[in-house]
C-alpha positions as CSV (number, residue, x, y, z in Angstrom):
1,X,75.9,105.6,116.3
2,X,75.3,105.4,112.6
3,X,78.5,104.7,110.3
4,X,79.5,107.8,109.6
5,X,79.6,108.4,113.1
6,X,81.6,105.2,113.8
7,X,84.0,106.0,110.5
8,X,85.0,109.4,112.3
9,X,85.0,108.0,115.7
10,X,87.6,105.5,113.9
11,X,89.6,108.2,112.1
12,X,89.6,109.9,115.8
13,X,91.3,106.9,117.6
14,X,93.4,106.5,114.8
15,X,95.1,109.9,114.9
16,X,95.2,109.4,119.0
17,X,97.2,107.1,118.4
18,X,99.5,108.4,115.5
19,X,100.1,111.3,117.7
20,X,101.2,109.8,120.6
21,X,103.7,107.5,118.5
22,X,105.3,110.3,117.0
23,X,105.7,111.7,120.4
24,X,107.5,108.7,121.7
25,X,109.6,108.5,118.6
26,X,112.3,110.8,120.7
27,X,113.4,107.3,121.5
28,X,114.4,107.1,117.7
29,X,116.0,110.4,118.0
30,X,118.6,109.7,120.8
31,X,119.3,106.6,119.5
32,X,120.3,108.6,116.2
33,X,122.8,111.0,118.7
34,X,124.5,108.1,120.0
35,X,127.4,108.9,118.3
36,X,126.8,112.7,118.3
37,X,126.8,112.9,122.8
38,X,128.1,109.5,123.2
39,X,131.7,110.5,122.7
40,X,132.7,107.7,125.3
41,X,131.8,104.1,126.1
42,X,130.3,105.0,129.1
43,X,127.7,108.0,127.6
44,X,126.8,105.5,124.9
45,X,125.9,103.1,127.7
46,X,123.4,106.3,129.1
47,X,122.0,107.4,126.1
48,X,120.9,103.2,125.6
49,X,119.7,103.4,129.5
50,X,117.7,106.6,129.0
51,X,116.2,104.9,125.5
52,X,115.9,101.9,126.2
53,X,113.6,102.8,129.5
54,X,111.2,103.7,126.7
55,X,111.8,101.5,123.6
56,X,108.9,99.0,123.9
57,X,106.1,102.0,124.7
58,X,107.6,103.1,121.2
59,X,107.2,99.7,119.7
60,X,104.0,98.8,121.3
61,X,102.2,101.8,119.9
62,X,103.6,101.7,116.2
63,X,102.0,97.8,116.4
64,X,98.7,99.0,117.7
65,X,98.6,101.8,115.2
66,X,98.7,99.7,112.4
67,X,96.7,97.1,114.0
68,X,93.5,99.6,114.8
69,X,94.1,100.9,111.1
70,X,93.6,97.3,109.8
71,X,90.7,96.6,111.7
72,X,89.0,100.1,111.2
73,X,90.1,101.2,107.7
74,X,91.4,97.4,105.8
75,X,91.3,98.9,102.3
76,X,94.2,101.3,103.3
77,X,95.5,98.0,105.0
78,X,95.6,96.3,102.2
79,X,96.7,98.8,100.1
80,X,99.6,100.8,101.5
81,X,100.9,97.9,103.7
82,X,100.2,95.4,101.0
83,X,101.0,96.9,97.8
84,X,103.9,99.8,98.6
85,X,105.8,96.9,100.8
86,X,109.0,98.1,100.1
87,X,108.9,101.4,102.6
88,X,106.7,99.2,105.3
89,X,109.3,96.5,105.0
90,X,112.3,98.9,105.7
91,X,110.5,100.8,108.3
92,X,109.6,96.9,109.8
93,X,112.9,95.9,109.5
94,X,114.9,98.9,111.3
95,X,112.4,98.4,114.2
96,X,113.5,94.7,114.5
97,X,117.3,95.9,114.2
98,X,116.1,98.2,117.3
99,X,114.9,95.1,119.5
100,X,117.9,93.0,118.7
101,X,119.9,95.4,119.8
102,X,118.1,96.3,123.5
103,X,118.0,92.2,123.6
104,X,121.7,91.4,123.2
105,X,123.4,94.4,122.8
106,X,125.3,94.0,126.7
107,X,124.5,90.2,126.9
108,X,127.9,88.0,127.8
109,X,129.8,85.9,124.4
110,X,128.0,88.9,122.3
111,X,130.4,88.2,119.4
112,X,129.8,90.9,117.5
113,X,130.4,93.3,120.5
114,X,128.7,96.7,121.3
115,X,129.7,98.6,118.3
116,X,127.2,96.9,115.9
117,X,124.6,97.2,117.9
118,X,124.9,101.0,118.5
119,X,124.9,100.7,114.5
120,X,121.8,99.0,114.2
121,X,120.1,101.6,116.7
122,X,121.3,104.1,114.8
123,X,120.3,103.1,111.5
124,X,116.6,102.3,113.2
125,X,116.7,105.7,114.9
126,X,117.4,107.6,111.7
127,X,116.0,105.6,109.1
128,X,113.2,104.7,110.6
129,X,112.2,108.2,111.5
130,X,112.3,109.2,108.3
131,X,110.9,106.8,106.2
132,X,107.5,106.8,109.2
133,X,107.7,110.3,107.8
134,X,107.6,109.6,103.9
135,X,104.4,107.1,104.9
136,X,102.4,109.9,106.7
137,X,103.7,112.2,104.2
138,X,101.4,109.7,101.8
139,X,98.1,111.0,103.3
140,X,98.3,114.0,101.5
141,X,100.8,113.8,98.5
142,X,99.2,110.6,97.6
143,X,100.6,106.9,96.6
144,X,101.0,105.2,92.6
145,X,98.2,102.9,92.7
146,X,94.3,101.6,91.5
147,X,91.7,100.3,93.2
148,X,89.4,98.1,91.7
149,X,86.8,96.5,93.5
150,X,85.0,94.2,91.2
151,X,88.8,92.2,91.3
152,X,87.7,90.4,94.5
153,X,85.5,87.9,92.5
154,X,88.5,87.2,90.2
155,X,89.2,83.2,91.2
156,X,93.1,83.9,89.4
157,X,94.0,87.1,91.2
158,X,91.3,88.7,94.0
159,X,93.8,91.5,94.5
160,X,91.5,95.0,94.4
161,X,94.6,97.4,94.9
162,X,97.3,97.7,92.4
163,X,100.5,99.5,93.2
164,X,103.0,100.8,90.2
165,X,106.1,98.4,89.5
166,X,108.0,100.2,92.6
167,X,106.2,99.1,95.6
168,X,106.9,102.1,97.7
169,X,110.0,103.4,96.7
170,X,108.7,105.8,94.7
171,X,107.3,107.5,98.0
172,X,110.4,107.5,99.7
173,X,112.1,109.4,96.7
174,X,109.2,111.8,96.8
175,X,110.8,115.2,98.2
176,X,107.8,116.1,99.1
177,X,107.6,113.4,101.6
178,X,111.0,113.7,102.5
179,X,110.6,117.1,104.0
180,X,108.0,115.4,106.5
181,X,110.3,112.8,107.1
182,X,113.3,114.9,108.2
183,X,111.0,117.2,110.1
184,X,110.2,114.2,111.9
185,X,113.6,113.0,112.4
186,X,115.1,116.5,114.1
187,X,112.2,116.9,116.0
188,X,112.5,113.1,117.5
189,X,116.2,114.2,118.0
190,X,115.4,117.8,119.5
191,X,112.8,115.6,122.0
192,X,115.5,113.5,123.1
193,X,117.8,115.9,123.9
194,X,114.7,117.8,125.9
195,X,113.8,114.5,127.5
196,X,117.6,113.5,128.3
197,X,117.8,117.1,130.2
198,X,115.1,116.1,132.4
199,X,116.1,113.1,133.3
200,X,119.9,113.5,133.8
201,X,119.4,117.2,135.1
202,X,122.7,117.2,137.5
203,X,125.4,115.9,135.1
204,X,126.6,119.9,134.2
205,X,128.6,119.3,131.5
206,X,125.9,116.8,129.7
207,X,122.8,119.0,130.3
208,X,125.3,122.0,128.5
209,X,125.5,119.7,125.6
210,X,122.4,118.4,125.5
211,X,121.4,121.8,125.8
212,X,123.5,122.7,122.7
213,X,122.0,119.8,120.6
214,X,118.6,120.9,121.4
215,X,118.9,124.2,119.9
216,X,120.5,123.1,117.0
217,X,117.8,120.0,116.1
218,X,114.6,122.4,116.9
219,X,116.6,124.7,115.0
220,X,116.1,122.5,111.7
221,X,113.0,120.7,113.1
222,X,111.6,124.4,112.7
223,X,112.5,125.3,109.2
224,X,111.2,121.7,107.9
225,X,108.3,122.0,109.5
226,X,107.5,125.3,108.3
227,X,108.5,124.0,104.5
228,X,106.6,121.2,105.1
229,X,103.7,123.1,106.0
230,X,103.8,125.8,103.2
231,X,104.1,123.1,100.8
232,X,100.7,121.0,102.2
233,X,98.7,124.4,102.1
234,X,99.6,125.3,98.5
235,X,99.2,121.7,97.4
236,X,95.9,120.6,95.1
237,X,94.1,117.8,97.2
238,X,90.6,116.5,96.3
239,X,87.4,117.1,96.9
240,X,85.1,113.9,97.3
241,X,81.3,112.9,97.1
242,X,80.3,110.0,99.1
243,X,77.0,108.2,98.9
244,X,76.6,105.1,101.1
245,X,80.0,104.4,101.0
246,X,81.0,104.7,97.4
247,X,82.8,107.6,96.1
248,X,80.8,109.5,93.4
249,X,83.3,112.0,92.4
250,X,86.5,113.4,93.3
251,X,87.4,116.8,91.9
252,X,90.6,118.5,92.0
253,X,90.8,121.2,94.7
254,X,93.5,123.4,94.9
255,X,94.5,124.6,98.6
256,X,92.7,121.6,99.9
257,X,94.2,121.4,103.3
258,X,94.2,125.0,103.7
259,X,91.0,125.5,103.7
260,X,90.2,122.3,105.5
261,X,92.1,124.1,108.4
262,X,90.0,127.4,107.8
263,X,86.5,125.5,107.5
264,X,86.8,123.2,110.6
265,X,88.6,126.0,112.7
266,X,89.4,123.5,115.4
267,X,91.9,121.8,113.2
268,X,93.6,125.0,112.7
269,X,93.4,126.0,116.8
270,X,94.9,122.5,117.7
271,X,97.9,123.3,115.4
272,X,98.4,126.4,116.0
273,X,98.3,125.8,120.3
274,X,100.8,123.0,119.4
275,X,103.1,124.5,117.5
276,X,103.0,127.1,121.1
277,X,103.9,124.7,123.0
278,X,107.1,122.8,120.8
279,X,108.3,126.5,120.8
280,X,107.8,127.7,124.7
281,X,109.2,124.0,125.4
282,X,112.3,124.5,123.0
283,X,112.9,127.9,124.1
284,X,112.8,127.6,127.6
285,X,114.5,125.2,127.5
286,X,117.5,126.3,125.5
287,X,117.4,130.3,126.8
288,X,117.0,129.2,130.6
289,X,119.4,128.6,132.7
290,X,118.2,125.2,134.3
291,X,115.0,124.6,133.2
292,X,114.1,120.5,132.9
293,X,110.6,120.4,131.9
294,X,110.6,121.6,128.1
295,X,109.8,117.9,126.9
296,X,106.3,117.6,128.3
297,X,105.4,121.1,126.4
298,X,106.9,119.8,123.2
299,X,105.4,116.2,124.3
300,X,101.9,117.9,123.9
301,X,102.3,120.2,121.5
302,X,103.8,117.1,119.4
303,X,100.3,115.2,120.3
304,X,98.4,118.6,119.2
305,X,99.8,119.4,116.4
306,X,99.8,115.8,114.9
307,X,96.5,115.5,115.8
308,X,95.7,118.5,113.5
309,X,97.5,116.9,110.8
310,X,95.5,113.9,110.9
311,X,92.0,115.6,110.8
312,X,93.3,117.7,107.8
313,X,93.5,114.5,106.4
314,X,90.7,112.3,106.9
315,X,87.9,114.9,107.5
316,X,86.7,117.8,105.2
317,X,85.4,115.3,102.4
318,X,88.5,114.3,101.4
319,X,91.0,111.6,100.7
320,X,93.6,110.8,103.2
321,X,95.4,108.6,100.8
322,X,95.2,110.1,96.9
323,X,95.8,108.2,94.3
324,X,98.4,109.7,91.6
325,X,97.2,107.2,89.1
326,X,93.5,107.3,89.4
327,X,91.6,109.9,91.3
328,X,88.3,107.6,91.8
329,X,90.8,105.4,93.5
330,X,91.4,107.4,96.5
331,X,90.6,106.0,99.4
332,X,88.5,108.3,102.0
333,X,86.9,107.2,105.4
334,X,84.1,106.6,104.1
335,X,85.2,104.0,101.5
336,X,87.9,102.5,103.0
337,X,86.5,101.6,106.3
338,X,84.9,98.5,107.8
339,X,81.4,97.6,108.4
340,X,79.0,99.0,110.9
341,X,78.7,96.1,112.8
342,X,82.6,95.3,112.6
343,X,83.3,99.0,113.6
344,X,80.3,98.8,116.6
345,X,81.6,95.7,117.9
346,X,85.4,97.3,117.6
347,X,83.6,100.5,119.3
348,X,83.3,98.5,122.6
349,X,87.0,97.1,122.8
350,X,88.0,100.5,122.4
351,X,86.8,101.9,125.7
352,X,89.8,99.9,127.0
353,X,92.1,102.5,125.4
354,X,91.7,105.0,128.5
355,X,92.9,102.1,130.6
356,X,96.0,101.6,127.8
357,X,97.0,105.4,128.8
358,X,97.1,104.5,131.9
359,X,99.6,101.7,131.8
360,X,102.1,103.9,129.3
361,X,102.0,105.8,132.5
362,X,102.6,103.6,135.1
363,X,105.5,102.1,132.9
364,X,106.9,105.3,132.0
365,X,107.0,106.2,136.1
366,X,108.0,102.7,137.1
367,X,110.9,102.3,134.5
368,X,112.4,106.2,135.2
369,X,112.5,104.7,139.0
């Protein structure tokens, strides 16, 4: 494979896997309606059970996500995760409020008692929803930073990316990225409900209310996405020139990711068959009498539709994170990634990832058991 093979192969896994976490981030969402449905000790205690079945698939995959992305792509590595380190270290730091809580939330002497540790999965299952939303929302709106190469021989300071004086907060203030971010959020929570009707489908009174909150979470899910989407189509992205690597020019390009959709049609037919499926999954399930299964249609239509977003990104000749500051600074596949040996080598590990699938699988069976 030559490297621009191995770069998209990359940028390929890397939305796989970006996808599936945003599916499994319904564990977010019901830990965010624990007060909502968990009007009673005992419902709080079955919206943890039915979350916490799932919590370390959720965990496991937002590691190996950034993990893949720092072997595949380190100058994005280095530059969001190391320079806007205020939004990764909230996001980090919600997600350890979530395991302390599954760890010691019902342990004996638990001084603090139950009630701060529904808190804390709260906060992680809101919060961290959101903000994971504000950092994808970077891909296309773009970040406050410089890139400059030549910095790596400096013996003083061999730091190549810059971020402004914020570190990432600017990004979480940026509505732009916010409307990701909540669409995110409701549809976590409208996945939760979906997936808590599934699981406890003979408690009448619970599925009714689930049923309720469902309708009410795709309801919002729906109109965010749909702003969010309007939004990235009438945004100006970039176009780039690449040549071995190095970016030659970028050039402003209104209705980028439009017509990144219309040019490579199957980003565009991936949406659009996922965005089918969230909606047949949603409606059935809220319209139908007893229908259970809604949360595997929205489950892959979720996968689908992320997926699409992803490509829109990286592929098309453009940048998947712009830089606000400094066009030529944009990092791209192409520029960002790692070397062809480092990606080959990488190449071979990755043919474990089938077998990965597999074992989210296994768990997911063994753990509903």
């Amino acid at each position: 494979m030559t490297l621009e093979c191995l770069q998209n192969y990359w940028w390929l896994l890397i939305s796989i896997l970006g996808a599936i976490l945003v599916f499994l981030l319904f564990v977010q969402g019901g830990q965010s309606m624990i007060y909502g449905l968990g009007k009673t000790p005992e419902r709080r205690d079955l919206i943890v059970g039915a979350m916490g079945s799932k919590w370390e698939l959720t965990f496991t995959t937002l590691v190996t996500f950034g993990g893949a992305f720092f072997a595949s792509f380190p100058l994005y590595y280095s530059t969001s995760f190391g320079g806007a380190y205020w939004l990764w270290i909230l996001i980090l730091f919600s997600f350890v409020l979530q395991a302390v809580s599954y760890e010691y939330r019902r342990k004996k002497g638990n001084v603090y008692g139950t009630g701060t540790y529904d808190l804390f999965l709260f906060i992680n299952g809101s919060v961290g929803c959101i903000l994971l939303g504000v950092a994808v929302g970077m891909f296309f709106f773009g970040g406050e930073f410089t890139v400059n190469r030549d910095k790596i021989l400096s013996a003083s300071s061999p730091v190549i990316s810059t971020w402004a004086p914020t570190h990432g907060f600017e990004a979480i203030f940026c509505w732009k990225n916010l409307v990701l971010g909540v669409a995110v959020l409701f549809l976590a929570r409208m996945q939760a409900a979906l997936y808590m009707m599934n699981r406890d489908k003979n408690d009448n009174e619970f599925f009714g209310r689930l049923k309720t909150s469902a309708f009410i979470n795709g309801g919002v899910f729906v109109i965010a996405f749909l702003t969010f989407l309007a939004v990235l189509f009438t945004t100006t992205g970039y176009d780039v020139v690449s040549e071995n690597g190095q970016t030659v020019s970028v050039t402003a390009a209104p209705y980028k990711y439009f017509f990144n959709m219309i040019n490579q049609w199957w980003e565009l037919a991936t949406l659009l068959v996922g965005v089918v499926l969230v909606l047949y999954g949603l409606l059935s399930s809220v319209l139908a009498k007893h229908f259970t299964k809604g949360i595997w249609f929205t489950g892959l239509g979720t996968i689908l539709a992320v997926l699409s977003l992803f490509w829109a990104a990286g592929y098309g000749d453009t940048a998947y994170l712009p830089s606000l500051l400094d066009p030529m600074s944009s990092l791209t596949i192409r520029n960002s990634s790692s070397s062809e040996f480092t990606l080959t080598a990488m190449s071979y590990a990755s043919l474990f990832i089938p077998f990965v699938i597999a074992y989210i699988w296994y768990v997911w069976r063994k753990m509903d058991k």
